[in-house]
Each structure stands twice: as structure tokens, then as C-alpha cells.
C-alpha positions in Angstrom: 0.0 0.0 0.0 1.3 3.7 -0.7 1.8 6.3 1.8 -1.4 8.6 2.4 -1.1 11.5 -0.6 0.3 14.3 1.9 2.4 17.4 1.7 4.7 15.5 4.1 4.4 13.1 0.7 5.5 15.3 -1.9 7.9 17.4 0.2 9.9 13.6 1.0 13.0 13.1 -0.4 13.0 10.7 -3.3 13.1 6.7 -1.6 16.3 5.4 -3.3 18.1 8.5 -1.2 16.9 6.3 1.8 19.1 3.1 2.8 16.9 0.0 1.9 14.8 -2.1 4.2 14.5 -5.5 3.7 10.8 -6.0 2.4 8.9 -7.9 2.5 10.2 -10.9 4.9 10.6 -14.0 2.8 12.3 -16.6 5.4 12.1 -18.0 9.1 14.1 -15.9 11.7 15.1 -16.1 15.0 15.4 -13.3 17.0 15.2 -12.0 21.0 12.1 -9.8 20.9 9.7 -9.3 17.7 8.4 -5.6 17.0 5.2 -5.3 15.2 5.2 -2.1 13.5 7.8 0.2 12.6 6.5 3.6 12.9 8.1 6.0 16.1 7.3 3.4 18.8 8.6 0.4 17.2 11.4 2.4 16.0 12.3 3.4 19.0 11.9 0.3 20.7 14.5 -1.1 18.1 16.9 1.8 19.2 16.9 0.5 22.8 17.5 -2.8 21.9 20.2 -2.5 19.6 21.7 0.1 22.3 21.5 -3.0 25.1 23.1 -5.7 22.2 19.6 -7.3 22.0 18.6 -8.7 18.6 15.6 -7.9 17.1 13.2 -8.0 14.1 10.8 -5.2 13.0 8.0 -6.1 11.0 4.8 -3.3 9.4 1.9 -4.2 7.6 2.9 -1.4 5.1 5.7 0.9 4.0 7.9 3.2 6.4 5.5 6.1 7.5 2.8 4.7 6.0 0.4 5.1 9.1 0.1 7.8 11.9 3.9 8.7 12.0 3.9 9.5 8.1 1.0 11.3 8.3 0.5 13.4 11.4 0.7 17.3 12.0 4.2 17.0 13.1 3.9 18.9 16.5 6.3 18.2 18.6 5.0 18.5 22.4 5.8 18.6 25.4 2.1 18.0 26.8 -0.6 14.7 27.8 -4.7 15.2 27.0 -4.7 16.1 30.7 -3.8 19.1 32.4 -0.6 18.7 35.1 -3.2 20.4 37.3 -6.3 18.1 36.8 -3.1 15.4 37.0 -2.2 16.8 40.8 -5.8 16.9 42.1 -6.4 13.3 40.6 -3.6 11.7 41.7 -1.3 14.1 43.7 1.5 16.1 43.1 4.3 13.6 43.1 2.5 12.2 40.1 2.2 15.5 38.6 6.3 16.5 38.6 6.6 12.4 37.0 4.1 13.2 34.3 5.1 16.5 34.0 8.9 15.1 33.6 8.1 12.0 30.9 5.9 14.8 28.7 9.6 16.9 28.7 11.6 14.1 27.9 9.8 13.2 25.2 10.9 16.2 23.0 14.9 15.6 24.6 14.2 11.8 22.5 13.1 13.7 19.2 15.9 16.2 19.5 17.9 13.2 20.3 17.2 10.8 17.0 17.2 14.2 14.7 21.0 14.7 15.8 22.0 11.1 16.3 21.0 9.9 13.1 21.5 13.2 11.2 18.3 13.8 9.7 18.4 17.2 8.7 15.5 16.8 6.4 12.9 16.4 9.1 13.1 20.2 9.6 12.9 20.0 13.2 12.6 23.2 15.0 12.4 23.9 18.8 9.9 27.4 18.2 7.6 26.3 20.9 3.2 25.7 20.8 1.0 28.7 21.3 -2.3 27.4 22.3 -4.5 30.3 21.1 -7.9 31.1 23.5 -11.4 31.3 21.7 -13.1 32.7 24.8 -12.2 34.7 27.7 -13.3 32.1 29.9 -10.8 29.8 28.2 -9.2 32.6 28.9 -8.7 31.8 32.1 -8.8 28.3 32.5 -5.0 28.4 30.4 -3.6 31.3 32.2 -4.3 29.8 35.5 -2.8 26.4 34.1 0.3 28.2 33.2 0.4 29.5 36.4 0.4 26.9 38.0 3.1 24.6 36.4 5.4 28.3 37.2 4.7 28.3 40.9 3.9 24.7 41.7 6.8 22.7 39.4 9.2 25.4 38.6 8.5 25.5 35.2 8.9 29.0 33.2 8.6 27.7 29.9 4.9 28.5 29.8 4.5 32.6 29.1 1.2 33.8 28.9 0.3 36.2 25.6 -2.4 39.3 25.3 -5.1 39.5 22.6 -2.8 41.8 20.8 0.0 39.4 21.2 -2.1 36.5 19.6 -3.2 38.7 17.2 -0.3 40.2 16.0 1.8 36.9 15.8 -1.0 34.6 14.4 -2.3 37.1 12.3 -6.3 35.8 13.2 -8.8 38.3 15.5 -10.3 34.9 16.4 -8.6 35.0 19.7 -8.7 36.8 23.0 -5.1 35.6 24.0 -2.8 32.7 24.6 -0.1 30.9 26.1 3.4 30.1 25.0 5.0 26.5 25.9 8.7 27.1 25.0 9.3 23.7 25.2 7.9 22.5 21.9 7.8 22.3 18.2 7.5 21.4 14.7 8.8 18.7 12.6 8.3 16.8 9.2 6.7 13.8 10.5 7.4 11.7 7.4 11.4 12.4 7.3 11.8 11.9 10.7 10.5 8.1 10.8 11.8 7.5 7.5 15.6 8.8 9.0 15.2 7.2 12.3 14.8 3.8 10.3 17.2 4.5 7.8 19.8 5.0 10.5 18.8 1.8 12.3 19.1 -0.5 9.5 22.8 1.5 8.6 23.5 0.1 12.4 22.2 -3.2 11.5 18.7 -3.6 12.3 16.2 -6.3 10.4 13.4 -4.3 9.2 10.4 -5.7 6.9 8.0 -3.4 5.6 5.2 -5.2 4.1 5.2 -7.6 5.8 1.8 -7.8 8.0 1.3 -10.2 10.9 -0.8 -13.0 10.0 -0.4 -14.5 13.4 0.8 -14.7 16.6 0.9 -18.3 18.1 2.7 -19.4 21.4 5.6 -22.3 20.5 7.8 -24.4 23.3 10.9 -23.2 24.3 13.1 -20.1 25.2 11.8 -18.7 21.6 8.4 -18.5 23.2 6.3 -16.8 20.0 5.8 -17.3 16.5 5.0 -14.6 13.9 3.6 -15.6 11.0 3.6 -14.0 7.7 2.3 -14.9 4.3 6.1 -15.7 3.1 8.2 -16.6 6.2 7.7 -16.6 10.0 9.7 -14.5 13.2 10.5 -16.8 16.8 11.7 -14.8 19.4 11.3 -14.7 23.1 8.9 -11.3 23.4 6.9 -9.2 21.3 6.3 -5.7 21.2 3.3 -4.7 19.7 3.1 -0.9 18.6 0.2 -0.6 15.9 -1.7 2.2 17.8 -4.7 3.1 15.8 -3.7 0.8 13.0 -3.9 -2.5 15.3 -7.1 -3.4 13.0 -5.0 -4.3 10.1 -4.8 -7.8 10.8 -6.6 -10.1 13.1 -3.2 -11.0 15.0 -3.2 -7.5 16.6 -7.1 -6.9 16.4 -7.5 -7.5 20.3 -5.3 -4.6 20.9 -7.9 -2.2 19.5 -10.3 -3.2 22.4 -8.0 -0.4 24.0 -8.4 2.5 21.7 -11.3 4.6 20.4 -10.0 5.7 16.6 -10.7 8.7 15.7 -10.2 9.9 12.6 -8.3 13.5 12.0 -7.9 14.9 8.6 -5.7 17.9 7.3 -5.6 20.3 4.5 -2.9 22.5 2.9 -2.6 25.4 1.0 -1.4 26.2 -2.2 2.0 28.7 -1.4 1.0 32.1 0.2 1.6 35.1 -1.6 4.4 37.1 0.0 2.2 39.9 1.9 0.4 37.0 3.4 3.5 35.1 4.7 5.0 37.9 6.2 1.6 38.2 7.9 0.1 34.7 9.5 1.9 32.8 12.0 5.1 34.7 11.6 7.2 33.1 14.2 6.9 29.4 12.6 5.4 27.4 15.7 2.7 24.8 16.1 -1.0 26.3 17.1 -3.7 25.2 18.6 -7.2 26.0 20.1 -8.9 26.0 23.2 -12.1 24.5 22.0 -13.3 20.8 22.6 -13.1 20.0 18.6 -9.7 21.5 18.9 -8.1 23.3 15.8 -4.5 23.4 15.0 -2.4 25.1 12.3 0.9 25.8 11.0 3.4 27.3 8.1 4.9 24.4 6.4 6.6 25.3 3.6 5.0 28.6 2.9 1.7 27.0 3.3 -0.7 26.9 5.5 -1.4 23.6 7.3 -4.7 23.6 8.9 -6.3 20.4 10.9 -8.7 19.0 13.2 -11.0 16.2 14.4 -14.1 16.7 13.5 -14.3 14.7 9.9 -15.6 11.8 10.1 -15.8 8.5 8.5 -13.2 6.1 7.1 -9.7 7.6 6.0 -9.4 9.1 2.6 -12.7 10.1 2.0 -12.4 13.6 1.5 -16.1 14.7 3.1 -14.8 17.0 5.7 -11.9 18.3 4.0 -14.5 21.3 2.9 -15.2 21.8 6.7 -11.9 22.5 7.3 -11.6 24.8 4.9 -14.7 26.5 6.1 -13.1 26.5 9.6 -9.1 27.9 8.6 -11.2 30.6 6.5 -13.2 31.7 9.5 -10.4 32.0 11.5 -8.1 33.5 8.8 -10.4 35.4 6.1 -7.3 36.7 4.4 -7.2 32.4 2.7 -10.8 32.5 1.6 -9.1 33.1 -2.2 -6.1 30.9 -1.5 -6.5 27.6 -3.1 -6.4 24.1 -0.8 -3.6 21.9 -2.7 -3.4 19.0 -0.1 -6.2 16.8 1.8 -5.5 13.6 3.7 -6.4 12.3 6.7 -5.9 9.4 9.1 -6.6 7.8 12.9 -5.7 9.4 16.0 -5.8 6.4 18.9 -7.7 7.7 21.4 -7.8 5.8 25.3 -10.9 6.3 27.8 -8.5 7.9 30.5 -7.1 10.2 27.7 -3.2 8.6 28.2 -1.0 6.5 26.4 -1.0 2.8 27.8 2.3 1.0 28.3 1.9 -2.4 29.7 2.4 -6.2 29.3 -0.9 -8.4 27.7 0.7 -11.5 29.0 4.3 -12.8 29.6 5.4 -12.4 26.5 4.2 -9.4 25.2 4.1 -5.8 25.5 2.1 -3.2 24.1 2.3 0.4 23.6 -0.4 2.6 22.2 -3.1 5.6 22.5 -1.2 8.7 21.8 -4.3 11.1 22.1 -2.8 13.3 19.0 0.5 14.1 20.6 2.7 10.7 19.4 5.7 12.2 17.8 7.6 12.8 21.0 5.2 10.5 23.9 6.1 7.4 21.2 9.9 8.2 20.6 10.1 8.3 23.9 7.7 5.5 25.1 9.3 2.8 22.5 12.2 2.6 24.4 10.3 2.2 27.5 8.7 -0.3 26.4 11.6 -2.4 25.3 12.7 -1.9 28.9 9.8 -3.8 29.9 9.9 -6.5 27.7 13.5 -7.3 28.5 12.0 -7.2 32.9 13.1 -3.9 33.3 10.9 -1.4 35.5 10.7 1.7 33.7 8.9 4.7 35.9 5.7 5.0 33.9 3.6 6.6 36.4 0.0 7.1 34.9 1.0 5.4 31.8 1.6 1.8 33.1 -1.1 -0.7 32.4 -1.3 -4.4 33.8 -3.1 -6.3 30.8 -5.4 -4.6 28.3 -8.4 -2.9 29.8 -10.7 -2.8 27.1 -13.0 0.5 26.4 -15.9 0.2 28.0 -18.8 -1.0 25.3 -15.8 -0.9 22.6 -18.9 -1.8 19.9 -20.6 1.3 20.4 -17.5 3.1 20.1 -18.1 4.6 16.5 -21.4 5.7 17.0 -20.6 6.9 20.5 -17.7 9.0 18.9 -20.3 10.7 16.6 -22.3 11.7 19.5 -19.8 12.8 22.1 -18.2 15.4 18.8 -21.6 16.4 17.9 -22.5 17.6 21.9 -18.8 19.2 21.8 -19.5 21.1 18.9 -22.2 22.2 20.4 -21.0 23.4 23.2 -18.4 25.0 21.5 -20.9 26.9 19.5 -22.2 27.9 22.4 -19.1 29.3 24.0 -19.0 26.8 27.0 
């Protein structure tokens, strides 16, 4: 299958600059752990064991980038679904300060694999996320978060911004202020999975791409688990399974959906700006996003505008939607209601009932790591390594993220049309200004 039609597509670098993978598998192998899926978690769970001197195998359904890694906005943040606040008053503030220092290191991992593996054509670039208020009692609710993480954990990198501020920098009057996290940015999602691979595989690592998993059967022995494939089959002692909202691709990692709700998030992008109109929108090149429930978010990518959201629904590559989103980036920018929409594609978001990834073991030989919530470039660089820790019996510090088995979403069939209902009442209330 080809990657989704994308800017991040036809901005890539052409494949035969890339160093090969080995696709697909076409013999039995033996390795120490199996990976299942080879986009930023499953990369990064390779990194860790090839830094440790443990063998493995990487295995995808499709080609490099081909799912959420290939496709996404390419924010870069330092950030979970839930607020380091809400975090303290749920579970305390020692839990806070861990949460607060896992979201940080995720972005210290993406600088990381950028420099390490020298992929200057990911573009990354540490500008920081202005989160951009829609009402003043969002307002608010921001400001006081920002002052919060300030007084109670010490950290300065969130700045709050004026209406003028927003204004001025974002070049929309669709906001009544913001806030600044420093620690943050923007990246070509594409060219950094493709690079991070690329620099495995020059370091020795066995990666198929399509190559789906058939199977996953339980064998005698210290090589515990066979994978099989249509041409060839993978023993190894553990397995790693890091298919996210792509786990429904074959039946052997079906069960792992029972822990996500998919949601489907679709992009659009511009045709080039006109000069006058580059020098005016989003003029310091970060990552923005809104305050509302059916959350916005927009940024310059190569003189573009790069406008997405949540709120299309339906299977991937339909493009109903798309015109809702151009609807939306006009009424927050008028000045692009004559500027032609080159780019539309769209793909899953995994989405978890407690709005956090989930890190855990399904049984003794396997681990799984998924539900991103739309912020997976740095959470699954970071949590892939993680991960391989626990496969090999090591006990990261996971905090909130740690599960022990899969804990299905409650009435998982209903999940679709419970999806359509929950956005609906949040649009609504968004409308409304609540």
C-alpha cells in the first residue's frame, strides 16, 4: 500500500536516497524480541535494543510512514490530554512532577534521533506551541494552568500572551489571548520516521515493511512466540506490539484495538501564500492550537498553511470533511478565503478512555504500547524505548501510563457511533461558548 497522498508526501526526499529495508520478509528468523510495526514506537523500541546488544526483528503491515507517523501534523510536544493540574488533584502532586517530567523528555528523545542519526530533512525546529484562546473564559482556565506549572513545578517555559499578542503573531482576530510553551515544536513527521529507520538499519537492524502479521501463536521453548507472515515466520522470546490506531489491520493484533477509540483526524494544505500573506500569519513558525473541545491546529509548512482538526468523520481518505476544514481555517483567517487548498488527507488518531497512552504487558510475553491522544511524535519516541525496557523485565517509571493487561473501552462496539455523539455535543457546546 502507498503512503497517504500528503504534503509531508511530496515534500519527501525521493526513496532510493533512503538506505533500503529488507521488504517484504521472505524466510524463518530467529530473534530475542519481535516488534510489530515500525512507525516512532517500534522504532524506538529497536533503538533501545540495539543500544542493550539485543537482537531484534521489525515487522509493518505497510511501508515506512505509511500510518500515523507518516501522516500526522508534526507537532512536537511537550504536553498529555490532561492538564498537570487536573493530574495533581487526581492523583497528587508527586504524580504531577513524573508526568510532568516524561511529557519533557519526550521532546529531549526527538531532539535526540534528529542529531544522532542526522536527519536534517525532518526540519525540526524547537519554536515552541502557542495554544491560542477562543473565549475569555478559556481565557482563564489556560492562564491559570500556566500559572500553576510556574509556581507549583518550577517551570517557566509556559509565558502567557495578550489578545494583541495572539493577534499580531497569528495574524487571526479569532482569539482573546494565549499561552506560549517554549518547550515545543515542529517537525516533518514523514522524514523523521523515514531517518530514524534508515539510521537503524545502517546500524544493523532487520526491518520488513510489508510484511503484515498473519499470526501470533505461542511455541515451546526459550523462543516462546511465533509470527507468522504470508512468506516466512519470526521466533523470538517477546513481542512488542506498537500498531496504535492501525492495530485493525490484521486479526493477529485486532485484540489490541479493544484499548483505543480511533478517531479519525484529517488535514488540509494550501497552495503557497503570496508574500504579503506570509510575512503576515503565524510569523514566528510554531505549532498552534485551540482551546475548543473540537480542537483546531495550524501551522506554516513550507510557505503553506497547514490547517487540521477532528471533526471529519468517516473512514480515511474520504475527503467529506476536508471542505469543513476549509470552512473552519477561513473563518479563523479570512485573508485564505481566495487561496486555493492543494493538499487533503487524513488518518486515525488512537484515542484511550483515560485520555493517556497505555504502556503495559498483555501477558508474559508481550508488550504493548499505544493511544497517543494526537500528541505521538515525542510520547512514542520516547515510550518505544520504555517499552523495550519492559519487555526485557526492566521497570521503567511510567507513572500514569503503566497498564497491567489490556483494559478494554468500556462497550468498545458502540465506540463509533458513540464517537459521533460525544463530537456532535462538543461542537455544540463549542458553538455555544461553554
Amino acid at each position: 500500500m502507498q503512503d497517504a497522498p500528503s504534503l509531508w508526501r511530496a515534500l519527501a526526499g525521493p526513496l532510493q536516497q533512503r538506505v533500503s529495508m529488507d521488504a517484504p520478509l521472505d524466510r524463518d528468523l530467529v530473534t530475542e524480541v519481535a516488534i510489530i510495526g515500525a512507525g516512532y514506537t517500534g522504532l524506538a523500541a529497536a533503538y533501545a535494543l540495539q543500544k542493550r546488544g539485543v537482537g531484534s526483528v521489525v515487522l509493518d503491515a505497510n511501508p515506512i510512514g505509511w500510518g500515523a507517523s507518516g501522516r500526522n501534523g508534526g507537532v512536537v510536544s511537550s504536553k498529555f490530554r490532561l492538564s498537570f493540574p487536573l493530574i495533581e488533584r487526581l492523583h497528587g502532586l508527586d504524580t504531577a512532577k513524573t508526568m510532568h517530567r516524561l511529557a519533557h523528555d519526550g521532546v529531549r528523545v526527538v531532539e535526540q534521533f534528529v542529531d544522532e542519526f542526522e536527519i536534517p530533512r525532518a526540519q525540526f525546529e524547537h519554536t515552541g506551541s502557542l495554544r491560542c484562546a477562543h473565549t475569555d473564559r478559556a481565557f482563564e482556565s489556560i492562564k491559570a494552568e500556566a500559572e500553576w506549572v510556574r509556581t507549583t513545578l518550577n517551570d517557566r517555559t509556559m509565558t502567557v500572551q495578550s489578545r494583541a499578542e495572539v493577534t499580531r503573531e497569528t495574524g487571526s482576530n479569532g482569539f482573546v489571548g494565549g499561552v506560549l510553551s517554549a518547550d515545543a515544536g515542529t517537525i516533518y513527521p514523514l522524514e523523521y520516521v523515514r531517518g530514524i529507520a534508515a539510521g537503524l538499519v545502517k546500524r544493523g537492524a532487520e526491518i520488513y515493511e510489508s510484511t503484515p502479521v498473519l499470526a501470533i501463536e505461542r511455541a515451546e521453548g526459550r523462543a516462546g512466540v511465533m509470527l507468522r507472515t504470508s512468506r516466512g515466520t519470526v521466533r523470538a522470546n517477546q513481542v512488542i506490539v506498537a500498531t496504535n490506531a492501525y492495530s485493525n489491520l490484521t486479526e493477529a493484533t485486532s485484540p489490541f484495538t479493544r484499548e483505543l477509540v480511533p478517531f479519525r483526524s484529517a488535514m488540509i494544505a494550501t497552495e503557497r501564500l503570496p508574500d504579503d500573506l506570509d510575512a503576515k500569519l503565524m510569523t514566528e513558525r510554531r505549532s498552534y492550537t485551540e482551546t475548543r473541545r473540537m480542537m483546531k491546529w495550524f501551522r506554516k509548512v513550507d510557505g503553506r498553511m497547514l490547517f487540521g482538526g477532528r471533526d471529519a468523520f468517516g473512514k480515511e481518505g474520504r475527503t467529506d470533511g476536508l471542505e469543513a476544514l476549509r470552512r473552519a481555517m477561513v473563518a479563523l483567517f479570512p485573508d485564505l478565503a481566495e487561496v486555493r487548498v492543494e493538499y487533503g488527507w487524513s488518518g486515525y488518531v488512537g484515542m484511550t478512555f483515560n485520555a493517556l497512552p497505555h504502556v503495559g504487558r498483555s501477558d508474559d510475553r508481550t508488550t504493548f504500547c499505544l493511544g497517543y491522544n494526537g500528541a505521538g511524535v515525542a510520547m512514542a519516541s520516547l515510550l518505544g524505548q520504555h517499552a523495550a525496557a519492559l519487555a526485557l523485565g526492566e521497570k521503567p517509571e511510567l507513572s500514569l501510563l503503566a497498564q497491567r493487561g489490556l483494559k478494554p473501552v468500556p462497550f468498545h462496539s458502540l465506540r463509533a457511533p458513540g464517537v459521533r455523539v460525544v463530537a456532535a455535543w462538543y461542537q455544540i457546546l463549542d458553538a455555544m461558548g461553554a
